[in-house]
C-alpha positions as MATLAB code, in Angstrom:
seq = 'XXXXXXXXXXXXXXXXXXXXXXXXXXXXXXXXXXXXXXXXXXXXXXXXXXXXXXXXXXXXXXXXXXXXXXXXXXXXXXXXXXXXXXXXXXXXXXXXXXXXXXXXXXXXXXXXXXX';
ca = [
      26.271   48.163    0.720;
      23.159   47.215   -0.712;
      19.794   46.461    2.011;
      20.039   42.533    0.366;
      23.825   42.574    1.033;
      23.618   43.507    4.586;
      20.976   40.454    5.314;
      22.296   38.263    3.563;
      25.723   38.799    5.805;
      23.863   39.389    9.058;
      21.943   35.765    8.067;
      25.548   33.921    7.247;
      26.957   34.917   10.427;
      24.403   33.647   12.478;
      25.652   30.117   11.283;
      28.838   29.305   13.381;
      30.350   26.848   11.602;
      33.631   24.710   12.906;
      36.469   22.887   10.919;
      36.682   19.549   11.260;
      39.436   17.635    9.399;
      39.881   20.081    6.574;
      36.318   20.908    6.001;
      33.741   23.481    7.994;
      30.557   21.824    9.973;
      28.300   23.943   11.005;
      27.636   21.524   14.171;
      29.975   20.307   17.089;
      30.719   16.719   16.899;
      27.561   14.677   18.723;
      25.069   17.314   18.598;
      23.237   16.514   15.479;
      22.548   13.209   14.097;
      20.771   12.545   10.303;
      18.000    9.693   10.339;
      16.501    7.080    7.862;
      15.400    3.988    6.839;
      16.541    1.546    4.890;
      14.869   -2.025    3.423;
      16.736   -5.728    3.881;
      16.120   -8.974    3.094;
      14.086  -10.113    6.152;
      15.996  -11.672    8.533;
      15.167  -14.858   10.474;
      14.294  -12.622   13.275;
      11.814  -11.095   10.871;
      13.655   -7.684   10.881;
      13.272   -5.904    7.545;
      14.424   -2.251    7.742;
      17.344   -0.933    9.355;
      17.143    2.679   11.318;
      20.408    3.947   10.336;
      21.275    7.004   12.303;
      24.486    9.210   10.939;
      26.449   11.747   12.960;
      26.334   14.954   11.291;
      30.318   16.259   11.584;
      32.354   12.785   10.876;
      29.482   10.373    8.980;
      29.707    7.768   11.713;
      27.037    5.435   10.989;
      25.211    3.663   13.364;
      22.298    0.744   12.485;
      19.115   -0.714   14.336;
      17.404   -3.361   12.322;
      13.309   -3.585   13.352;
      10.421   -5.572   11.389;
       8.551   -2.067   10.630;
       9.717    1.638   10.247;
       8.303    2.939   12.875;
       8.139    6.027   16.059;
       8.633    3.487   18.689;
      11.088    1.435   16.627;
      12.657    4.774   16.286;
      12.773    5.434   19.856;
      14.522    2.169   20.714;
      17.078    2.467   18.211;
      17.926    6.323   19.291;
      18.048    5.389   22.712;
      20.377    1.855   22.184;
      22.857    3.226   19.612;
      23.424    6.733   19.901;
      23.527    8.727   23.725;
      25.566    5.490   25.179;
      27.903    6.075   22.862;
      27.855    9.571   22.050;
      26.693   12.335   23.886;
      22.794   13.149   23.687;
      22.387   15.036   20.073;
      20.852   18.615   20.685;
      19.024   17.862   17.248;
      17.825   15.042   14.887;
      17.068   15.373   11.311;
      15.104   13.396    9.052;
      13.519   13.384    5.818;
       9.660   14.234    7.528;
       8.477   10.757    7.196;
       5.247    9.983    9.112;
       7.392    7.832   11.635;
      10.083   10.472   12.200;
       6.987   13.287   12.572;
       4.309   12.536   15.224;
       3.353   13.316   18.965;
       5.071   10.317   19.948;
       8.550   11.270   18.465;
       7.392   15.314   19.484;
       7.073   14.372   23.193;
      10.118   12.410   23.564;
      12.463   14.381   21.856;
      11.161   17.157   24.326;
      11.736   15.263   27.519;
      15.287   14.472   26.069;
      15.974   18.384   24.991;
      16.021   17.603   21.269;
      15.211   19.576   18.355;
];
């Protein structure tokens, strides 16, 4: 076996992954959840964006509408939608934005034990 062989093997088995209705995940169901925003016509209540938060293993979606994208409005929509329902997520991904990436966002998601 070749030196690249060997890490690329020992590097693929340090990903677990788990299968989950005929396809792998490499997370358990509630640990990781994908984040975003998305624009909408303005409500009445003068919401415009919608945090939409996706579980990473079966794509359940869940939605917070705010006026502005941003690390509180993130905060509030986390802690509404998705550990009443689910358990808390180990980890939360997001596309680096500036409201998913700040101390704010850092020091909560470190009280709560999140990546």
């Amino acid at each position: 076996m070749t030196v690249r062989l060997c890490a690329a093997i020992k590097q693929a088995k340090q990903v677990k992954p788990l299968w989950h209705g005929g396809w792998w995940s490499k997370y358990k169901y509630g640990e990781a959840w994908q984040i975003d925003y998305i624009t909408l016509p303005q409500t009445r209540q003068g919401k415009h964006y919608a945090l939409t938060m996706v579980e990473a293993t079966t794509g359940w979606l869940e939605t917070y509408p705010v006026p502005h994208a941003t690390a509180q409005n993130n905060i509030l929509g986390l802690e509404q939608q998705v550990p009443w329902r689910h358990s808390t997520p180990e980890r939360i991904e997001s596309d680096n934005g500036t409201h998913f990436k700040n101390s704010l966002i850092n020091t909560w998601a470190r009280e709560h034990g999140i990546e």
